[in-house]
C-alpha positions, 0 to 999 in steps of 0.5 A: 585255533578251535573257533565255535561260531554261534548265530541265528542263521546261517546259509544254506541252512536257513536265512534272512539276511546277509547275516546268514551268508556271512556265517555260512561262507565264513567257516570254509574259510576259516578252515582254509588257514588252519581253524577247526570251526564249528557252528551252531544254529537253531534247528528251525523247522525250516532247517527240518526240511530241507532234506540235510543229512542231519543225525542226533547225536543223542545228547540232550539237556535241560536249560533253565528259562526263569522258573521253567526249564525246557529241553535242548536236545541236540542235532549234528550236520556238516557245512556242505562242502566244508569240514565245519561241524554243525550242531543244532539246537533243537526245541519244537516250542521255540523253533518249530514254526514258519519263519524264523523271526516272525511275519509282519510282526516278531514273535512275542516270545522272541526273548525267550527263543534266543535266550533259551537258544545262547544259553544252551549254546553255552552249555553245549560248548561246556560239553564238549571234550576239546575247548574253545579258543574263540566263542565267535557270536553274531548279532543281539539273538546271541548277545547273552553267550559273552555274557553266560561264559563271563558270570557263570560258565568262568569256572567251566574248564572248557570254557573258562580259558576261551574268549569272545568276539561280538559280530554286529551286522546291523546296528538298528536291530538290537534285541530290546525287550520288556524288563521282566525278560531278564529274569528270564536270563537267569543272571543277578538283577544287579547287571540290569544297569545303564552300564550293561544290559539295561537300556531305557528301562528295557533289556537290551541284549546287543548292548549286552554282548557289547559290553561282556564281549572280549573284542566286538568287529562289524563289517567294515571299518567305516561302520565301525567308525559311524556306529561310533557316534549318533545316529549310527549307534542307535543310542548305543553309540557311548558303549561302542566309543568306550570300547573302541579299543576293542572294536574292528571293521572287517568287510564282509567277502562274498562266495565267489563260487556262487557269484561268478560269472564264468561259472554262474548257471543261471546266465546264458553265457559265461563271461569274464573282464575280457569279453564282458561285452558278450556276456552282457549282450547276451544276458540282456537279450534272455532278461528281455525275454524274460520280461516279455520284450521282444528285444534288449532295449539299446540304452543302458540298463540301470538296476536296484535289486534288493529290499523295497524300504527307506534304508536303501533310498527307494524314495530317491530312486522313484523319484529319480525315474520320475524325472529321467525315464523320459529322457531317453538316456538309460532304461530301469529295472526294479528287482525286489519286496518290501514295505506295501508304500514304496511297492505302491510308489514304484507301480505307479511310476513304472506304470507311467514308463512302460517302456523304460522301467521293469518292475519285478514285485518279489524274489526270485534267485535265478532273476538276481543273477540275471540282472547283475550279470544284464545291466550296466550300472547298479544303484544303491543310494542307501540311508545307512549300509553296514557293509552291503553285498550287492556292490560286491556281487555287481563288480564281480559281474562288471555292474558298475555300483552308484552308491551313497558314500555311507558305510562299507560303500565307502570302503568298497567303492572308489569314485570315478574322477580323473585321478582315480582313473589316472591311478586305476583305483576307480570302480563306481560312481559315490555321493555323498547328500542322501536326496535323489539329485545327488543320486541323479548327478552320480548317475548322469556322470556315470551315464557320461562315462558310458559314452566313452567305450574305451573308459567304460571298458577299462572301469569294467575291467578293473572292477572285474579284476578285485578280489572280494572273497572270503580269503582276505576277511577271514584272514583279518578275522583270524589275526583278531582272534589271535589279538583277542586270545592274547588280551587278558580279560576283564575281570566281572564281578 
């Protein structure tokens, strides 16, 4: 099966999000069953220069964007360490710049970088000497690709046979634009309708990919269900139910090879489900170093590592510190950067606890891994999770989640009770109320369960034991392509 993935942002390459991550791990594993994959990106200036081996191709073309046409001039690498080709797409007016979105604030012309960049993607594929089976596209800045291989490349011989699957990673970022961008797009103004690219008087181009696509997936099956219905949809929650019958929730896996702490350079020592306890140790005393302690505090160590916002319930988890840090019971870290308030809010009450919260501002990767592999227990009480990554890199390094029973927490974390521990399914603490109580009830159960070395051990273990590679999403997203590539489209007209 030949599968072109298409997407924003891909790892190493460039990345904001988990979204990268999935694209850039996603591939290998693809090719490991028997796909011929190849990726395309923009060719920001950040892909630039990071020293790839990346030639041109000497292809280039040009692709109308309303009444001008800008050049798309094509650039080829490889996947390190995988046989995906790469193209990208290179244009300095619209990629040529610091970031890739834009600061504090998008960039202004961001419709018209995305548009520019489906739709050169589209023609890239209709260049090519060997069609596509599976056009696989990733969030709103490739929406418009179903939706340019239904209304105007149908015809094109190496696309009209080909089908496309939409991949939402986050329903809340959608691609909303001012109305006149869609004559940007270059498609018939009768398509800007409630039913398909308009919404709320805006161009919306997620919702475009959703409905023009042959098969929608997200990343994991709960998500699939809560985007469903409000407020998981984010008003878009009557076209995903109208399609439910095309829709898939696949967890995302995670790159075993980087996260992996019997091979991970950046802890001390390595370790594994069988001598955890010195891996850990010995984690702590470098993260105490790290931080400036003279020595690993005894309690056990409690992380957040990720973005300071309110999806992922920082409010909850300052005023969780507020009332536990003084009770002697666990010491906190804090990991990560976000909005100035929940910055503020964390500064003020790790000033209040010096001794038992650390408070690290910012990101550093190495730090990342040296935390998981350090603490004991790993919060994420989220507002809403897709799918979420950082449980999954904590039960590979024996960090026992506490989540919020949202999303993909729901299909990869299984509370602790005493039937799930009878059946040896347990791997976390869950609740359900999105408030810091519920959250503090989670972790003083967890903080019980910790008392008791034999149960911590065994919960350990088996979270360490669970298999969250890439091998088993990519072989759920290979039997929806083959369902997909069966499927008769729907006719567009």
């Amino acid at each position: 099966m030949r599968v072109l993935q298409v997407a924003s942002e891909a790892t190493p390459f460039a990345k904001t999000g988990g979204l990268a991550d999935v694209v850039g791990c996603l591939p290998d594993a693809l090719s490991r069953l028997g796909c011929d994959v190849t990726l395309v990106i923009p060719a920001y200036r950040e892909v630039l220069s990071k020293g790839f081996e990346i030639e041109h191709t000497g292809l280039s073309f040009e692709v109308p964007l309303g009444t001008r046409r800008l050049q798309a001039q094509i650039l080829r690498g490889r996947l390190p360490g995988c046989s995906a080709m790469v193209f990208l797409i290179a244009n300095d007016e619209c990629f040529d710049r610091p970031t890739l979105y834009g600061g504090a604030e998008d960039y202004p012309d961001n419709a018209e970088r995305f548009i520019f960049f489906s739709r050169a993607a589209i023609e890239l594929a209709a260049r090519q000497d060997r069609p596509f089976d599976i056009i696989h596209c990733h969030d709103w800045q490739t929406g418009l690709v179903s939706a340019y291989q239904k209304l105007l490349y149908r015809s094109s011989p190496m696309l009209s046979q080909s089908r496309t699957v939409l991949t939402i990673h986050n329903m809340a970022y959608q691609g909303l634009f001012w109305h006149w961008d869609m004559l940007l797009t270059g498609l018939d103004w009768k398509y800007f309708n409630w039913q398909q690219m308009e919404f709320y008087g805006q161009l919306n181009l997620l919702k475009t990919g959703l409905v023009f696509s042959d098969a929608i997936s997200t990343v994991s099956p709960n998500y699939a269900r809560e985007i469903q219905k409000a407020p998981g949809g984010h008003g878009l929650e009557g076209v995903l139910a109208s399609r439910s019958d095309v829709l898939r929730g696949i967890v995302n896996g995670i790159d075993t090879t980087v996260w992996n702490p019997g091979s991970d350079p950046h802890i001390p020592r390595l370790y594994s489900a069988h001598d955890f306890d010195a891996g850990k140790y010995a984690a702590r005393v470098a993260l105490a170093a790290r931080l400036g302690h003279a020595a690993p505090d005894a309690r056990p160590l409690v992380a957040f590592v990720g973005r300071l916002v309110e999806q992922k319930g920082v409010e909850f988890i300052v005023e969780l510190m507020s009332r536990m840090a003084g009770s002697g019971r666990a010491h906190f870290i804090v990991l990560g950067t976000g909005s100035r308030s929940s910055e503020e809010a964390l500064q003020r009450v790790a000033a209040s606890f010096p001794g038992t919260i650390d408070l690290i501002i910012g990101f550093d990767e190495t730090l990342a891994h040296l935390v998981q592999a350090a603490a004991d227990m790993m919060l994420m009480p989220s507002l809403y999770e897709p799918c979420g990554l950082t449980q999954l890199y904590a039960l590979r390094y024996g960090t026992i989640p506490i989540v919020r029973a949202t999303g993909g927490l729901v299909d990869t974390i299984v509370d602790t009770t005493p039937e799930t521990l009878h059946n040896k399914t347990a791997n976390g603490f869950s609740f359900t109320a999105f408030d810091s109580l519920a959250l503090e009830h989670a972790l003083t159960r967890a903080l019980d369960a910790h008392r008791n070395r034999e149960l911590w051990s065994g919960l350990v273990q088996q979270a360490m034991g669970q298999d969250w590679s890439w091998d088993a999403s990519a072989r759920e997203y290979l039997q929806l392509f083959r369902e997909t590539q069966a499927r008769t489209p729907a006719t567009v007209r």
